[in-house]
C-alpha positions in Angstrom: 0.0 0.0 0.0 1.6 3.4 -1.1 0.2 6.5 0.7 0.0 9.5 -1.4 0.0 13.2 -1.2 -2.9 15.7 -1.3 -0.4 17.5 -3.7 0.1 14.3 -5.7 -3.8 13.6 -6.3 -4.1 17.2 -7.2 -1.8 17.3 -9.8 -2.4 13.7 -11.4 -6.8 14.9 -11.9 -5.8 18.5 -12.5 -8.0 19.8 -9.5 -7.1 22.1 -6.5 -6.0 20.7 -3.0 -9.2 22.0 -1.9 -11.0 19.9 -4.2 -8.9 16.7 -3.2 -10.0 17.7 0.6 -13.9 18.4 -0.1 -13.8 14.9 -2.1 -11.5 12.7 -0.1 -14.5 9.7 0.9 -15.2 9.6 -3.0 -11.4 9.4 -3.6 -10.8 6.1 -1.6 -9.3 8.2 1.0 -9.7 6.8 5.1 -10.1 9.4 8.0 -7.2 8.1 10.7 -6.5 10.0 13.8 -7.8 13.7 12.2 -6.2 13.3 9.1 -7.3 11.9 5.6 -5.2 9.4 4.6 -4.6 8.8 0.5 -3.7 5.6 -1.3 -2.5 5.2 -5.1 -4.9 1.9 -4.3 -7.6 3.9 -3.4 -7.4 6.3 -5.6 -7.8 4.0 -8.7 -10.3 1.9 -7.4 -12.3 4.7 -7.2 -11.3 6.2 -10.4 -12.3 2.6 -11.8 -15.8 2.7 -10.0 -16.4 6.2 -11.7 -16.1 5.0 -15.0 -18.0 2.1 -14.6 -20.9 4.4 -13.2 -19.7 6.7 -16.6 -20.0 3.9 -18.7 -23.7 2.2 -16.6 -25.4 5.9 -17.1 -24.0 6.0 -20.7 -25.9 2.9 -21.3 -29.0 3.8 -20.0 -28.9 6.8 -22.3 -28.5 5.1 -25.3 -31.4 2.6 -24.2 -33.9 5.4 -23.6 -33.0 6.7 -26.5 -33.2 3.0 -28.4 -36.4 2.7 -27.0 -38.1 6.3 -28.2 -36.4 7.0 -31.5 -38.9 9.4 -32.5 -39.1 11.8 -29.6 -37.6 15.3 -31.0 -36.1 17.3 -27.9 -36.7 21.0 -27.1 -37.8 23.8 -30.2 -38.2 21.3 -32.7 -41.8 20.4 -31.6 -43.3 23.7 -30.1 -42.3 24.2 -26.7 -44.7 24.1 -24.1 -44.2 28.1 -23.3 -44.8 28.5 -26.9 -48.4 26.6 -26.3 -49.3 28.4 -23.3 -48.9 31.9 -24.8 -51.2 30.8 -27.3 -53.1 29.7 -24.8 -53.5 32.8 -22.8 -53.7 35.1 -26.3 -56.9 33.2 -26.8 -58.2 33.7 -23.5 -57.2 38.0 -23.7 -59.3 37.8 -27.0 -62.0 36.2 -26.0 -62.7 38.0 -22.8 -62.4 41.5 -25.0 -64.9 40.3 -27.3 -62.4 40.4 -30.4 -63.1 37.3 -32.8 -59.8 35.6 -35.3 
């Protein structure tokens, strides 16, 4: 078991010390006496079980997708804002009396 620096981890994900601190339970690190405690083990065991959960929600993705091929995001159908205005220009015109 090699123990590693703060410093080290830092540099090696290209984050701040800070960061390292703030996400040291996610980073395989164990709290001993005050003081988290970094491993190279636990550092890539949990580097490994963040690309399995990478590569798990990139799977359910492309299932959902699989599964409604048709569905058209955002714009592309009308947005519901778009439907409401419409909505509520029909109500104004109605309640003044004015007839399309």
């Amino acid at each position: 078991m090699q123990v590693i620096t703060v410093q080290t981890i830092a540099k090696q994900l290209n984050k701040s010390t800070s960061w390292v601190y703030k996400n040291a339970a996610n980073l395989g690190a164990a709290f001993i006496g005050g003081s988290w405690i970094f491993t190279q083990e636990g550092l890539e065991n949990a580097i490994q079980r963040g690309q399995e959960m990478a590569r798990e929600h990139n799977a359910s993705r492309n299932e959902i997708h699989e599964n409604f091929p048709d569905q058209k995001r955002g714009n592309e159908l009308g947005s519901n804002k778009e439907k409401r205005t419409q909505s509520k220009d029909q109500i104004r015109n109605e309640l003044l009396g004015i007839v399309c």
